[in-house]
N, CA and C atoms as an extended XYZ file, in Angstrom:
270
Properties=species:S:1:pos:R:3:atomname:S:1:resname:S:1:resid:I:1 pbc="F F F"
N       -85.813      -60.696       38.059 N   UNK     1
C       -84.791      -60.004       37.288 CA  UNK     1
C       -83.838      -61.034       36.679 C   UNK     1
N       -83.424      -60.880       35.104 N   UNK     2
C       -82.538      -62.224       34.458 CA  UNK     2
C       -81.657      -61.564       34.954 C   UNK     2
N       -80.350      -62.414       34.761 N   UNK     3
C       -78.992      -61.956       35.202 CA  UNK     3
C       -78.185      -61.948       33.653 C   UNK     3
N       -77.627      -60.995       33.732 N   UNK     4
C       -77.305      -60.822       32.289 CA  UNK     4
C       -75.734      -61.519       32.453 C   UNK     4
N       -75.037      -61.960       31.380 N   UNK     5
C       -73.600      -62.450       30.804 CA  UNK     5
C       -72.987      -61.586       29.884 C   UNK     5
N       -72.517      -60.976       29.906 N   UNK     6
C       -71.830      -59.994       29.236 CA  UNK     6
C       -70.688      -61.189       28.192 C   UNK     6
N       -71.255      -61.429       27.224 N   UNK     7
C       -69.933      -62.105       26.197 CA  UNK     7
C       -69.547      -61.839       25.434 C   UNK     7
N       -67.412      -61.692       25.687 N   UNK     8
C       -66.683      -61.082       24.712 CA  UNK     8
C       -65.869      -61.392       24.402 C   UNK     8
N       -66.189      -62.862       23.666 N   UNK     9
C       -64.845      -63.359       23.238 CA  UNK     9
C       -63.883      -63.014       22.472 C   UNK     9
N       -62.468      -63.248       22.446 N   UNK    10
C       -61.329      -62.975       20.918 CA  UNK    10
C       -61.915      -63.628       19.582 C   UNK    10
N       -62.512      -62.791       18.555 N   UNK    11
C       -62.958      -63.191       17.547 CA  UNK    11
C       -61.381      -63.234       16.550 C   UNK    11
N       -61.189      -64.277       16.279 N   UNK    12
C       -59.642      -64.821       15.275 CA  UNK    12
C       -60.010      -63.825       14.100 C   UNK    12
N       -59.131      -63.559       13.526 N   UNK    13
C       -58.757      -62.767       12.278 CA  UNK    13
C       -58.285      -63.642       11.340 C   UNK    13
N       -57.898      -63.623        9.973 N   UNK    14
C       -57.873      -64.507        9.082 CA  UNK    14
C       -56.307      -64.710        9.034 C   UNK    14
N       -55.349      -63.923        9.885 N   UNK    15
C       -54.118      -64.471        9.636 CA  UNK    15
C       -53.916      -65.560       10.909 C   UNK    15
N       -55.135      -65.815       11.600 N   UNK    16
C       -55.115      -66.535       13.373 CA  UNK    16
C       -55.173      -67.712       12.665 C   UNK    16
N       -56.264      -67.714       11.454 N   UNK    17
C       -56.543      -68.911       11.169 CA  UNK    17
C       -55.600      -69.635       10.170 C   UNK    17
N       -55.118      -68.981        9.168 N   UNK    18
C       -53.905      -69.139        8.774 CA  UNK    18
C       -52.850      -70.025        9.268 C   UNK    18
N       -52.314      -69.018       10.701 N   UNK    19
C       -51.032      -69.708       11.111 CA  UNK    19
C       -51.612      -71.151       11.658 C   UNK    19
N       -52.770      -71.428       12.513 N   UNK    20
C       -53.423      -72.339       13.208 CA  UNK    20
C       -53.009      -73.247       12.156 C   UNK    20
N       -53.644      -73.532       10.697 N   UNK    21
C       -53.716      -74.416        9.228 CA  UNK    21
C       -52.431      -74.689        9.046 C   UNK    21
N       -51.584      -73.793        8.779 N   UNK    22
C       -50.062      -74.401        8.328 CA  UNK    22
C       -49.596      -75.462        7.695 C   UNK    22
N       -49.514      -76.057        9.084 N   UNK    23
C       -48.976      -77.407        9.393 CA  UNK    23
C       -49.804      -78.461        8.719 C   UNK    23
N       -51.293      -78.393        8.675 N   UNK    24
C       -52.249      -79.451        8.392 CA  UNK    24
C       -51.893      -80.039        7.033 C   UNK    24
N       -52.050      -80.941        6.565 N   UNK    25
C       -52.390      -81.677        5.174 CA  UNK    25
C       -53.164      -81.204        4.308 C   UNK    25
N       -52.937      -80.950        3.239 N   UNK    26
C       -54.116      -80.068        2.357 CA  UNK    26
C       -55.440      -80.897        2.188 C   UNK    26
N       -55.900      -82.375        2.972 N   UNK    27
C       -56.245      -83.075        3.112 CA  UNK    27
C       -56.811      -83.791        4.198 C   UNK    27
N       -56.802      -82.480        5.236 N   UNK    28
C       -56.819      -82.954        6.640 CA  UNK    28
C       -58.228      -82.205        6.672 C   UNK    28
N       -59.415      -82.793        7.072 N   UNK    29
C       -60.768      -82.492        7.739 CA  UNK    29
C       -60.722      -81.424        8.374 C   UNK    29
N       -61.421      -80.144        8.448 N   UNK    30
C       -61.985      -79.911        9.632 CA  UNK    30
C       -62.592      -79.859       10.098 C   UNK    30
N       -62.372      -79.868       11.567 N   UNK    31
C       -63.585      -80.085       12.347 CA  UNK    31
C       -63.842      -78.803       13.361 C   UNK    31
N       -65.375      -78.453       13.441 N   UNK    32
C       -65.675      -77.325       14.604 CA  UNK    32
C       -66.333      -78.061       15.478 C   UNK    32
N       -65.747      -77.095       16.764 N   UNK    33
C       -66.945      -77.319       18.199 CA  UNK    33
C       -67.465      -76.292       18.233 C   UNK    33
N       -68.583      -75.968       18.649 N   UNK    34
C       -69.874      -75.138       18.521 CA  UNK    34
C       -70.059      -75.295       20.273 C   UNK    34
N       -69.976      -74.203       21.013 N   UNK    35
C       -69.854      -74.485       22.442 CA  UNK    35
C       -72.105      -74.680       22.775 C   UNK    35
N       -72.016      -75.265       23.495 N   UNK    36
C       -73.731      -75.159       24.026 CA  UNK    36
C       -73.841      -73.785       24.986 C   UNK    36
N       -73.105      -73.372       25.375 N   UNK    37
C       -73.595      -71.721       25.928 CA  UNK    37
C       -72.703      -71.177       25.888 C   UNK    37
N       -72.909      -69.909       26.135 N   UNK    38
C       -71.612      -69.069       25.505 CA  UNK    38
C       -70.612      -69.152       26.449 C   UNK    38
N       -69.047      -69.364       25.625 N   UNK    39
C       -67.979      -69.773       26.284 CA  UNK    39
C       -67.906      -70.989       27.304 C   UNK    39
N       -68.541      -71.564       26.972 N   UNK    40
C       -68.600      -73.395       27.461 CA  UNK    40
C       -68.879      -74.240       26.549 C   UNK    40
N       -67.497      -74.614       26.355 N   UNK    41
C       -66.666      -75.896       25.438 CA  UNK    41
C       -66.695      -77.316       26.080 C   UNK    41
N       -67.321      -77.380       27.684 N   UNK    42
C       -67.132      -78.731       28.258 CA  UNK    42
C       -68.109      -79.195       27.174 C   UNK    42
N       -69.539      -79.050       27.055 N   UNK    43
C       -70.574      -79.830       26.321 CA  UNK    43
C       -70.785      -79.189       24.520 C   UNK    43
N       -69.692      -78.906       23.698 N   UNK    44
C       -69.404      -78.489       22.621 CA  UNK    44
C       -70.342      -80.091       21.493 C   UNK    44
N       -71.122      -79.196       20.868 N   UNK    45
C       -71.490      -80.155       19.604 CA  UNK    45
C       -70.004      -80.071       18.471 C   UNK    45
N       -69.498      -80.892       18.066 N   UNK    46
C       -68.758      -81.110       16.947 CA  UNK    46
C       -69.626      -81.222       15.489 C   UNK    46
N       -68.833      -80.521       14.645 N   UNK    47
C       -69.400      -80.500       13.185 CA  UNK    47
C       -68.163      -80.547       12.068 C   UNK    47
N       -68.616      -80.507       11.224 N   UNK    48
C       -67.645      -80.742        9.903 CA  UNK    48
C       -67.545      -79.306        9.009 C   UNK    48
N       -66.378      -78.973        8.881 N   UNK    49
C       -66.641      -77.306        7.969 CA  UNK    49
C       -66.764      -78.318        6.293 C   UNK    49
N       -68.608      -77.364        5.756 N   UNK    50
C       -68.636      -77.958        4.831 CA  UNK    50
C       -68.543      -76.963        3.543 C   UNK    50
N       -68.548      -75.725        4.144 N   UNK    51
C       -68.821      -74.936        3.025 CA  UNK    51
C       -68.082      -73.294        3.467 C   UNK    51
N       -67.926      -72.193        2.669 N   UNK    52
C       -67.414      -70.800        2.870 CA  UNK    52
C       -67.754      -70.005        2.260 C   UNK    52
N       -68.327      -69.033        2.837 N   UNK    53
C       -68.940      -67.277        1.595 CA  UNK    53
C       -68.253      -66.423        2.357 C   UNK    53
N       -67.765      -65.662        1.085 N   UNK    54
C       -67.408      -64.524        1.128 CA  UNK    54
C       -68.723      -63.504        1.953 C   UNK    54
N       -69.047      -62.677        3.054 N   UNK    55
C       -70.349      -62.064        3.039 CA  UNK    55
C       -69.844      -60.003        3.349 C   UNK    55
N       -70.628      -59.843        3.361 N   UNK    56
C       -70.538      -57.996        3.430 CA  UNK    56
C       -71.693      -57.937        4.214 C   UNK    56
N       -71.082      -57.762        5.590 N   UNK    57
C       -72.180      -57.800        6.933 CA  UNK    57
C       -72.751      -55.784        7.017 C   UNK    57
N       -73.834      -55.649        7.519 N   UNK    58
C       -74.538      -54.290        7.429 CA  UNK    58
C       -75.652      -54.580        8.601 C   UNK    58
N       -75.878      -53.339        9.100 N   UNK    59
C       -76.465      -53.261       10.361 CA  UNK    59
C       -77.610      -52.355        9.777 C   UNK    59
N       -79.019      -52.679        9.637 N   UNK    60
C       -80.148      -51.925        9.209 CA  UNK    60
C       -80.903      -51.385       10.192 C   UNK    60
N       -81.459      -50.246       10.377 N   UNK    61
C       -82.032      -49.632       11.625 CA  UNK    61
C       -83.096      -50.380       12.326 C   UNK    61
N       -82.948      -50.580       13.689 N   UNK    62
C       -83.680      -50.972       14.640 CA  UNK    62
C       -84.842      -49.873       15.397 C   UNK    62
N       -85.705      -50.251       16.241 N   UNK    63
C       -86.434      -49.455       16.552 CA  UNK    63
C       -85.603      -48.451       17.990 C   UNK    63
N       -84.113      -48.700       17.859 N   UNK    64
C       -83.526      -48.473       19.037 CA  UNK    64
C       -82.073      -47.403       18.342 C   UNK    64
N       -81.882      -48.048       17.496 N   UNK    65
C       -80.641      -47.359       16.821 CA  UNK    65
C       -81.159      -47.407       15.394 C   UNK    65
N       -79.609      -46.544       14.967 N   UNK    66
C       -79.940      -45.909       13.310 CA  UNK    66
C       -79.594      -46.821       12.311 C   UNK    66
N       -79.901      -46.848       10.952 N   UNK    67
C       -78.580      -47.872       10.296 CA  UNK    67
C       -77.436      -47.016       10.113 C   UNK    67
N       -76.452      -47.947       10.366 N   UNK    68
C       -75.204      -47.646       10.083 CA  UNK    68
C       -74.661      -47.821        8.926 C   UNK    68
N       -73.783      -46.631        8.638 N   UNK    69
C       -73.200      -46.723        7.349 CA  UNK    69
C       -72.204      -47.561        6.762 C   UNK    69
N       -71.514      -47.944        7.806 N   UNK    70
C       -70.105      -49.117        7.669 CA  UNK    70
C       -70.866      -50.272        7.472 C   UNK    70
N       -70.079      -50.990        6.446 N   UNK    71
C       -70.076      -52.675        6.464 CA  UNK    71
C       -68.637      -53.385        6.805 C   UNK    71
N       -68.654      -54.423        6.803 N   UNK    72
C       -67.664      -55.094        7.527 CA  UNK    72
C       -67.768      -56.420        6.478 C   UNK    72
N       -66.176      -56.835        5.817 N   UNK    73
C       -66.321      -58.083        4.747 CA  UNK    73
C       -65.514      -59.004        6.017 C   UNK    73
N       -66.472      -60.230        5.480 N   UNK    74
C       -66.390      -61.205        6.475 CA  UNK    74
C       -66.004      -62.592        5.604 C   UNK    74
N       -65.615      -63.658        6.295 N   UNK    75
C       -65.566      -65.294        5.705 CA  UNK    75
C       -66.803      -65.845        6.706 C   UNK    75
N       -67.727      -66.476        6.223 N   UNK    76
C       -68.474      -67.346        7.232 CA  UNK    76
C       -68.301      -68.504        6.763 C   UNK    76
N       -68.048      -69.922        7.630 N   UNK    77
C       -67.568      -70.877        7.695 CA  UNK    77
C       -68.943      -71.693        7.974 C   UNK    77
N       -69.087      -72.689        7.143 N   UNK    78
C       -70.193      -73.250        7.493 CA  UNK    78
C       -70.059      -74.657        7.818 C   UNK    78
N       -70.685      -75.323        8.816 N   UNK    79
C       -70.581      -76.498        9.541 CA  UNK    79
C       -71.788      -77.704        9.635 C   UNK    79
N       -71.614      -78.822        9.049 N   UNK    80
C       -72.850      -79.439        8.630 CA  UNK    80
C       -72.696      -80.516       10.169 C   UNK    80
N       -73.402      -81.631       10.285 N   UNK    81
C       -73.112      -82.495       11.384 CA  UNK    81
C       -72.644      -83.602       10.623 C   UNK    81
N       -71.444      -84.579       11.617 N   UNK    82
C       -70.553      -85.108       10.865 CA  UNK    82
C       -71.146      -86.325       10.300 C   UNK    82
N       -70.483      -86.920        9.075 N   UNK    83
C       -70.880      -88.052        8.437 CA  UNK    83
C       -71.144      -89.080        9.722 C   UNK    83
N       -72.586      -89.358        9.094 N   UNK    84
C       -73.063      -91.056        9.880 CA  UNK    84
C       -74.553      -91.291        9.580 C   UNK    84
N       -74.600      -91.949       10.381 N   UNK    85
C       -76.621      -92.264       10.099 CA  UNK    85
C       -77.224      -91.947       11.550 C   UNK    85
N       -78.231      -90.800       11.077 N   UNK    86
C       -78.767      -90.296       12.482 CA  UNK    86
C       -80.251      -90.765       12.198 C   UNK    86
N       -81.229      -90.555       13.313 N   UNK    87
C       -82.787      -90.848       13.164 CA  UNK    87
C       -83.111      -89.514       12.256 C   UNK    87
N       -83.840      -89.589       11.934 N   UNK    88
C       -84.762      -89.154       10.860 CA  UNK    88
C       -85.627      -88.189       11.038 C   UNK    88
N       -85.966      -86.411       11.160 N   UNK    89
C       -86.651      -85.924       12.134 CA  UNK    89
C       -87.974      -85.489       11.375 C   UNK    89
N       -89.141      -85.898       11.571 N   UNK    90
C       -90.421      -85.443       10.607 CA  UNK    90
C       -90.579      -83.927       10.704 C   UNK    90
């Protein structure tokens, strides 16, 4: 039997991220940690936010549930790995 993790983190809202920015330099990097399992930040990959879309998220029927009629407008933040020289993967 797996043991299940129930994960429910505080997903930030766009005024969280806002106040967080403020202060920064209109010139200041950012940077994300990307945790390696859910809600564990000790072994977090770091990345660079390189890019942002506007998206209009929708839930299409599963063999379990219906589709739903609501969509939900979202920002997705996109994160490349940070400038350097890595090996090369074929």
């Amino acid at each position: 039997m797996t043991d299940i993790y129930e994960h429910a983190p505080k997903i930030w809202n766009a005024a969280q991220l806002r106040d967080a920015l403020k202060d920064l330099p209109d010139d200041a990097p950012i940077h994300i940690g990307v945790a390696e399992d859910p809600g564990d930040f000790d072994g977090y990959r770091e990345g660079v936010l390189v890019d942002a879309h506007q998206v209009e998220n929708w839930w299409p029927a599963t063999a379990t549930t219906p589709e739903r009629i609501e969509t939900e407008e979202a920002l997705t933040l996109f994160a490349d790995w940070q400038p350097g020289a890595y090996d090369r993967l074929d």
